[in-house]
C-alpha positions in Angstrom: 63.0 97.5 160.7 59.6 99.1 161.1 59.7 98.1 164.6 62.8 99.9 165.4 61.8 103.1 163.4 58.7 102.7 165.6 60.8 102.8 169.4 62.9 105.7 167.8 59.7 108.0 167.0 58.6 106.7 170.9 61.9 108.0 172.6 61.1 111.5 170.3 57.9 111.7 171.3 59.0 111.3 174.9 61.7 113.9 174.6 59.1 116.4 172.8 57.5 116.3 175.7 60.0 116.2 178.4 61.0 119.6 176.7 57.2 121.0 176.5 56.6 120.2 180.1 60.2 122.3 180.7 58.5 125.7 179.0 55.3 124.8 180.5 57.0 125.4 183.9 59.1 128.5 182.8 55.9 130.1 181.3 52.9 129.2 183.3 52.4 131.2 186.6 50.5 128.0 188.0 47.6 128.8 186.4 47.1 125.9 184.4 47.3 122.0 184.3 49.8 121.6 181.1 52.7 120.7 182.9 51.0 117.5 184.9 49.4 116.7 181.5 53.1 117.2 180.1 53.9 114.6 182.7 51.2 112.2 182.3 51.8 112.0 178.1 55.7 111.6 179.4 54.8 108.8 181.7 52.4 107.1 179.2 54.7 107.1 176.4 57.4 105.7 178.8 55.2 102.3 179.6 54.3 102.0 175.9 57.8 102.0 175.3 58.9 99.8 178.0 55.7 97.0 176.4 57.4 98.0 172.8 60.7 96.8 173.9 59.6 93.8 175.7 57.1 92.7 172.9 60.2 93.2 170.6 62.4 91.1 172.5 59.8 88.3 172.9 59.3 88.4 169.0 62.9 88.5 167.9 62.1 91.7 166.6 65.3 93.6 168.7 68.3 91.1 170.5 70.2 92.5 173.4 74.3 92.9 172.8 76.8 91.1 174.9 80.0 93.1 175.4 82.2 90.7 176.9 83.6 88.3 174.3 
C-alpha cells in the first residue's frame, strides 16, 4: 500500500510543479532561471516515477489490468 501512496504523492509533486513553472512564466519578465529549474524538478520527478513504476511491477508491488475478458 505504501508503495502506491508513494507514486500518488510523485504524480502531486509533478503536477505542483507543472503549475509553478506555469506562474513562473506568467510572472517573470525573463529575468530569472525558475522556470527551467521548474522544468528540470518536472523532468526529474517524471524518471523517478517512471523507475517507481517499473521497480513496482518487477516486485509485484502494482499489476497491470487487462480489459478484454
Amino acid at each position: 500500500m505504501w508503495f502506491k501512496v508513494l507514486i500518488v504523492i510523485n504524480l502531486l509533486l509533478i503536477l505542483i510543479s507543472l503549475f509553478s513553472g506555469v506562474f513562473f512564466l506568467a510572472k517573470d519578465n525573463g529575468n530569472s532561471n525558475r522556470v527551467v529549474t521548474s522544468l528540470t524538478t518536472r523532468v526529474a520527478l517524471s524518471v523517478f516515477l517512471i523507475c517507481l513504476l517499473i521497480v513496482g511491477y518487477l516486485t509485484g508491488q502494482i499489476t497491470p489490468h487487462g480489459v478484454a475478458g
